[in-house]
Legacy VTK file of the C-alpha trace (Angstrom):
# vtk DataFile Version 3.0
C-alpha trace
ASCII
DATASET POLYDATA
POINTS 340 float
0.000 0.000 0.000
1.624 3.322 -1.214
2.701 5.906 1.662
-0.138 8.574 0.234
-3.069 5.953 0.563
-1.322 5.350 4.290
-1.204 8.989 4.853
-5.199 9.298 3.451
-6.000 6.296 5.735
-4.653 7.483 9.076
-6.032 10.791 8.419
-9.666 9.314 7.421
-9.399 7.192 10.620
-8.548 9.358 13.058
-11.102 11.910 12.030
-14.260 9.483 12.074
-12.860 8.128 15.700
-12.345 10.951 17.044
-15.607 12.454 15.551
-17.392 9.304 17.731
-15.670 10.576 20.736
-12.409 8.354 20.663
-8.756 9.249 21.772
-6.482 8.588 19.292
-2.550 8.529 19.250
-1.563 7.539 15.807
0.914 9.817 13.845
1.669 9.664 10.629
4.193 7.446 8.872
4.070 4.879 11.952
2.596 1.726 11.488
0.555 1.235 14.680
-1.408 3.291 16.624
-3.582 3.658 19.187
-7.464 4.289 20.046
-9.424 4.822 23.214
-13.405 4.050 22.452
-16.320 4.977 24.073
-18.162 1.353 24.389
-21.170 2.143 21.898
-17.605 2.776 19.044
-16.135 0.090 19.957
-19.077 -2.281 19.616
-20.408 -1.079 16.373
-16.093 -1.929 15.615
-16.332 -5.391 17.231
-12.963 -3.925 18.492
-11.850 -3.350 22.323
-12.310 -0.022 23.868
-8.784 0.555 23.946
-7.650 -1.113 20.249
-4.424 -0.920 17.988
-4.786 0.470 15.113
-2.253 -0.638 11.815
-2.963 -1.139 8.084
-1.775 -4.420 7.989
-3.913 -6.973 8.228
-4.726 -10.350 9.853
-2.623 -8.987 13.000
-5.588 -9.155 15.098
-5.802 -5.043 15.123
-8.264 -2.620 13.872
-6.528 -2.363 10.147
-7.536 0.316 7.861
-6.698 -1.447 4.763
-8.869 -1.521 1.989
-8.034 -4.830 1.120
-10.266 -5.866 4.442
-13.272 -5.301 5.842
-12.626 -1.965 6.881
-14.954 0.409 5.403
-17.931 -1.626 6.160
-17.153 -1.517 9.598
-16.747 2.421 9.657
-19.555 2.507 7.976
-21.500 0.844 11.252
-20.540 4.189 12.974
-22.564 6.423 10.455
-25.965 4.087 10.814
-26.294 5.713 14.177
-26.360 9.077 13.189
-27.772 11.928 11.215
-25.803 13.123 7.953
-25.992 16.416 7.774
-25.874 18.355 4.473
-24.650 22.143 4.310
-25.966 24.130 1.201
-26.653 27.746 -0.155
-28.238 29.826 -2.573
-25.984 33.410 -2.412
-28.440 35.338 -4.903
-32.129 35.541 -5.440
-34.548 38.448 -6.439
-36.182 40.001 -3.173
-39.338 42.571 -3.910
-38.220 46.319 -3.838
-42.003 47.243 -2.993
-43.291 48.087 -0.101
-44.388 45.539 1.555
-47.864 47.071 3.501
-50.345 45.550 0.477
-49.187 42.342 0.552
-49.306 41.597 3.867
-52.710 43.434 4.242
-54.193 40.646 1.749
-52.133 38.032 2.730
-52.953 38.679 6.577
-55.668 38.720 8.740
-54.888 40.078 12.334
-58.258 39.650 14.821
-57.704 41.684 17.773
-54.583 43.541 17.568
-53.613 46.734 15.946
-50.650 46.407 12.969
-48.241 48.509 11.800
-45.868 47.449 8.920
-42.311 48.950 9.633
-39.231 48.191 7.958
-38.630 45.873 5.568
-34.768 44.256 4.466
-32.345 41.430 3.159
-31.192 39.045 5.614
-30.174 35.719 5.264
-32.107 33.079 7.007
-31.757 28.833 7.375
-34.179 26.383 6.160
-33.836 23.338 8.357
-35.016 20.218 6.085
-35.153 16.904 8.609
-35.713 13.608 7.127
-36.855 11.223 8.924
-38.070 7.297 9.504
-41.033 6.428 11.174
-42.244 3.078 12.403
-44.887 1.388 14.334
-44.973 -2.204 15.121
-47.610 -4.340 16.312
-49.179 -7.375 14.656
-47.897 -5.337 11.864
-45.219 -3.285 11.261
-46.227 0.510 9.112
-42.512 2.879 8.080
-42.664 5.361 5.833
-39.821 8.385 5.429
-40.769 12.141 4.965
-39.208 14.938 4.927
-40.479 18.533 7.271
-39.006 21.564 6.353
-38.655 24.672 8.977
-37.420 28.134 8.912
-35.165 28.226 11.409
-35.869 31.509 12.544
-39.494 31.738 12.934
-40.137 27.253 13.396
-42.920 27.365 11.149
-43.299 24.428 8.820
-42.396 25.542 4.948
-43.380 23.645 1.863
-39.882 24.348 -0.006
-38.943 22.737 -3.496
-36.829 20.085 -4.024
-33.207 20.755 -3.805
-32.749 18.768 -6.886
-34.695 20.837 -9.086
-33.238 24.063 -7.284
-30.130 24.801 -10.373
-28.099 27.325 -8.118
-27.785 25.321 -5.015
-23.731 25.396 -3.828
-22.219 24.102 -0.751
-21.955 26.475 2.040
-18.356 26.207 2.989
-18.607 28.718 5.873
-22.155 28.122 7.848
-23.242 29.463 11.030
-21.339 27.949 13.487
-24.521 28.020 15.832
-27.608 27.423 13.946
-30.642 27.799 15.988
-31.816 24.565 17.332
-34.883 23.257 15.291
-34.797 19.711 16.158
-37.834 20.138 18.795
-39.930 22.104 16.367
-39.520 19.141 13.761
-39.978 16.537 16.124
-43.490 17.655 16.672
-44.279 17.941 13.433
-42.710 14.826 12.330
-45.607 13.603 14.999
-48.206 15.389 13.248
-47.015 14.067 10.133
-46.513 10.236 11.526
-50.320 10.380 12.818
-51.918 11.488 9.625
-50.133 8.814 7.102
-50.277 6.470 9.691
-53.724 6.522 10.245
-55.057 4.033 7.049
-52.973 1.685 9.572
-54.296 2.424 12.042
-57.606 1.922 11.222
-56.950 -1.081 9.842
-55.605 -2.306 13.286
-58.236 -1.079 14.949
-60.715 -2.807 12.467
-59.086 -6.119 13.048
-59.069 -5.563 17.277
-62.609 -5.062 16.898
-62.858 -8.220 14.868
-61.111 -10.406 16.945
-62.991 -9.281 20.115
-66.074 -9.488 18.871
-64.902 -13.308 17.754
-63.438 -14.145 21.423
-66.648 -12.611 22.944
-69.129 -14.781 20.752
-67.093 -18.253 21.186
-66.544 -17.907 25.441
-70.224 -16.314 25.408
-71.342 -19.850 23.979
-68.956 -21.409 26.125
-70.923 -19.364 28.849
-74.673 -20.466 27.852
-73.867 -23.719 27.649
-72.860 -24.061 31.105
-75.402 -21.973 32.316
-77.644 -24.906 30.194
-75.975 -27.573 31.768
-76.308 -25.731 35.246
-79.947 -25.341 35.310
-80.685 -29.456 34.011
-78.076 -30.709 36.727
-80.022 -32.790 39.132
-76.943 -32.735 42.302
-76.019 -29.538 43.683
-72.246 -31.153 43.068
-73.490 -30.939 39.407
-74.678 -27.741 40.065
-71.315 -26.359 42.110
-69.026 -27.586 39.232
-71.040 -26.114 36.494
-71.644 -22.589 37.837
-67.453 -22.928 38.576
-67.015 -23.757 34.754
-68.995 -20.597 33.993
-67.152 -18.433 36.400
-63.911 -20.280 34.620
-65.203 -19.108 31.364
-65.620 -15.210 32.098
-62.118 -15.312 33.784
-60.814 -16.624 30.461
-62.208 -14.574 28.405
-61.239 -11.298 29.988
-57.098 -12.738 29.886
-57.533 -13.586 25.944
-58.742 -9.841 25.842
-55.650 -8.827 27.196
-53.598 -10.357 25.156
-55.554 -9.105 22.851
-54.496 -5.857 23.872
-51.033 -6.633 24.077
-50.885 -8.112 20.905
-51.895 -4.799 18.820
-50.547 -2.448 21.378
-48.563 -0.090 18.814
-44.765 1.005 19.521
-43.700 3.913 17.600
-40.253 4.628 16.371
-39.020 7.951 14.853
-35.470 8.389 13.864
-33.419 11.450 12.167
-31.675 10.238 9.176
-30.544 13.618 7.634
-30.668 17.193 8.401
-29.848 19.952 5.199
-29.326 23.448 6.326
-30.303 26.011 3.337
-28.956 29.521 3.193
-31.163 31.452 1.815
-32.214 34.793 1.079
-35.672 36.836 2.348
-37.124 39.941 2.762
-37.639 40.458 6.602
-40.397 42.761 7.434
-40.935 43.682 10.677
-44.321 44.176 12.296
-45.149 46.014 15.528
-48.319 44.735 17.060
-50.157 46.753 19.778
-52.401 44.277 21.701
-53.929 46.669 24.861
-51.163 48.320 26.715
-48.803 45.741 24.980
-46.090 45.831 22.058
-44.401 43.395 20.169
-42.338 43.159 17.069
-43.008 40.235 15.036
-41.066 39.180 12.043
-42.809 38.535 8.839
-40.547 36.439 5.767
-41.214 36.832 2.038
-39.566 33.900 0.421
-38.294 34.387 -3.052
-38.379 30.617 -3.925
-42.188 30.476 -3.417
-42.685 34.197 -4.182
-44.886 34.367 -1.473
-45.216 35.634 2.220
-44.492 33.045 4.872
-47.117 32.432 8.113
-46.802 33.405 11.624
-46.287 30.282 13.756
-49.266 29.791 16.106
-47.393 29.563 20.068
-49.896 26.494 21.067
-49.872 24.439 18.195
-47.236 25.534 15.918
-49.530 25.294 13.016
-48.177 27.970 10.527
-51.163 30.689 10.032
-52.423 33.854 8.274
-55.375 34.508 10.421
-54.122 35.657 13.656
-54.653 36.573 16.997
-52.907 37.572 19.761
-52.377 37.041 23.360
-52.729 40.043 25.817
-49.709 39.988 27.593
-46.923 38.276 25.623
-48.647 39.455 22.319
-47.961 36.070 21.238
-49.070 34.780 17.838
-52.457 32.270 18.022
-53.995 30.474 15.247
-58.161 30.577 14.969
-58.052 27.269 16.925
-56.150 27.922 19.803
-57.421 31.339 20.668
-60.746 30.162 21.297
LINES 1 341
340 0 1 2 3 4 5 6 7 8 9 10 11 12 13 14 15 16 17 18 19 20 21 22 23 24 25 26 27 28 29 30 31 32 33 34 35 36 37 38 39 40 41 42 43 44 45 46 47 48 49 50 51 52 53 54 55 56 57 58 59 60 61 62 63 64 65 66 67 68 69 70 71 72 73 74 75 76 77 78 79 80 81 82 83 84 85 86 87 88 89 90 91 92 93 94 95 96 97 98 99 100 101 102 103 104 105 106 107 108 109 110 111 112 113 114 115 116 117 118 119 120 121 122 123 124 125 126 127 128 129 130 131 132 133 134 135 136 137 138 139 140 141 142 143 144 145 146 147 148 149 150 151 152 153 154 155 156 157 158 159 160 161 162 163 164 165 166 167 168 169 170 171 172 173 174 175 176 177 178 179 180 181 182 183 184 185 186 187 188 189 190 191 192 193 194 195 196 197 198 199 200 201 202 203 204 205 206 207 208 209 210 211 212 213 214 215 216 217 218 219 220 221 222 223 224 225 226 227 228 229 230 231 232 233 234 235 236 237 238 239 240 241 242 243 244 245 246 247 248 249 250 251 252 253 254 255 256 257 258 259 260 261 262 263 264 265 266 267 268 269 270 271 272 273 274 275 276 277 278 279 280 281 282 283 284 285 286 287 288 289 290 291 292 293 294 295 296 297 298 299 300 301 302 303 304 305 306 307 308 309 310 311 312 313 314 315 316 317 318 319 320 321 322 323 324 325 326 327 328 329 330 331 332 333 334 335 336 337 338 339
């Protein structure tokens, strides 16, 4: 193996270890090296938490050689977390109008007086989280979707594909401390699991109902009959050990419906797979709202890939909304729904 791949190698090593949290000793141009790693690393490495590291193989060491099984085995340490994906778009037309008509007919504000103050450039994050859900029972429902925030305001946006976007770039200097959306899609990812979830759902539910309905008709005949067999016994023995075969039968039943229960109880599963961050950007408008003796300036997006003014986020739900209300003291913004 030439010195460059070596030199590529220990480089590439050392930066995915120590990305997991390892220590590692391991200069260049020396043959062995070594790694302390936390237990999950070491695990996914089938390797011992403190481990050699050489690129020659079959010495028993962790060997980062691609003529073994190496990169598969790296690979294990990506499967537990999210990729994330850094991108930009530097230019894009913003409007140079003003800005009070379009939010007058793209806005309705219920109890709360609105002024439209300044509006400029800025630069703002989408935050696009992909994720896989799961729910397993008697059977198992996954699906993968996508929710989109701005980072700024949290409310969900309905951006284009990146694919079809032609002057997306890498964004080779990012905010070093984006805000933290993770919550915000987490909830939403909830939302989202729930609705296109819920065919399976039913049809879980359907087949619950089935199956009780089934258990409930067989024990209930089970029931009659010794209630039958009860009232033609001529011994109260007879009598005794039919009403205790009845009894028998209701105390059956009711554990089958358990199990029942247990059986299509649901576990849900949601997992981050990838987050992109997108540079992009707006026109920020700013919007003072006098609610009673309160003020509050609330920040209102127009989004040049959509062309199109972006919603408040309601505070209670987080449902993204044009018709809004506000709360007296915070002057917080509230979706139709939750302020009633």
């Amino acid at each position: 193996m030439s010195g460059d791949i070596q030199t590529r190698l220990n480089s590439f090593t050392r930066s995915i270890l120590e990305w997991r949290g390892g220590v590692v000793e391991w200069p260049e141009r020396v043959q062995t090296g070594e790694a302390l790693l936390p237990n999950d690393v070491a695990a996914a490495l089938h390797c011992p938490e403190m481990t050699t590291l050489s690129y020659e193989p079959n010495t028993g060491h962790l060997a980062a050689n691609l003529s073994t099984d190496f990169i598969e085995r790296i690979g294990a340490l990506f499967e537990t977390e999210s990729a994330i994906g850094v991108c930009q778009i530097p230019e894009l037309y913003l409007k140079q109008s003003a800005m009070d008509g379009p939010i007058a007919r793209a806005f309705t504000w219920h109890n709360a007086r609105v002024t439209i103050g300044s509006s400029k450039a800025a630069r703002v994050e989408y935050h696009s989280w992909c994720f896989q859900a799961s729910l397993q029972s008697e059977d198992q429902w996954e699906d993968v979707f996508s929710v989109t925030l701005n980072a700024e305001s949290q409310v969900e946006i309905d951006l284009p594909d990146l694919e079809t976007l032609p002057t997306v770039e890498p964004n080779m200097e990012p905010a070093t401390d984006p805000p933290d959306t993770y919550p915000a899609a987490v909830r939403r990812a909830l939302r989202r699991l729930e609705t296109r979830s819920a065919d399976f759902m039913a049809r879980l539910e359907s087949k619950l109902i089935r199956d009780r309905r089934r258990l409930k008709e067989y024990y209930h005949a089970l029931a009659r009959q010794a209630k039958e067999k009860a009232a033609k016994s001529k011994t109260d023995e007879d009598t005794q050990k039919q009403e205790d075969l009845s009894r028998a039968v209701g105390l059956e039943l009711r554990r089958k419906l358990l199990e029942l229960v247990e059986r299509y109880g649901v576990i849900g599963k949601l997992t981050p797979l990838a987050l992109i961050r997108l540079d992009l950007p707006v026109l920020a408008v700013e919007c003072e709202v006098l609610r009673r003796r309160s003020r509050r300036i609330h920040t209102v997006y127009w989004n040049p890939l959509l062309k199109t003014l972006e919603p408040l986020r309601c505070h209670r739900c987080s449902e993204g909304t044009f018709s809004v209300a506000f709360t007296d003291d915070e002057v917080a913004a509230t979706c139709p729904d939750c302020a009633e």
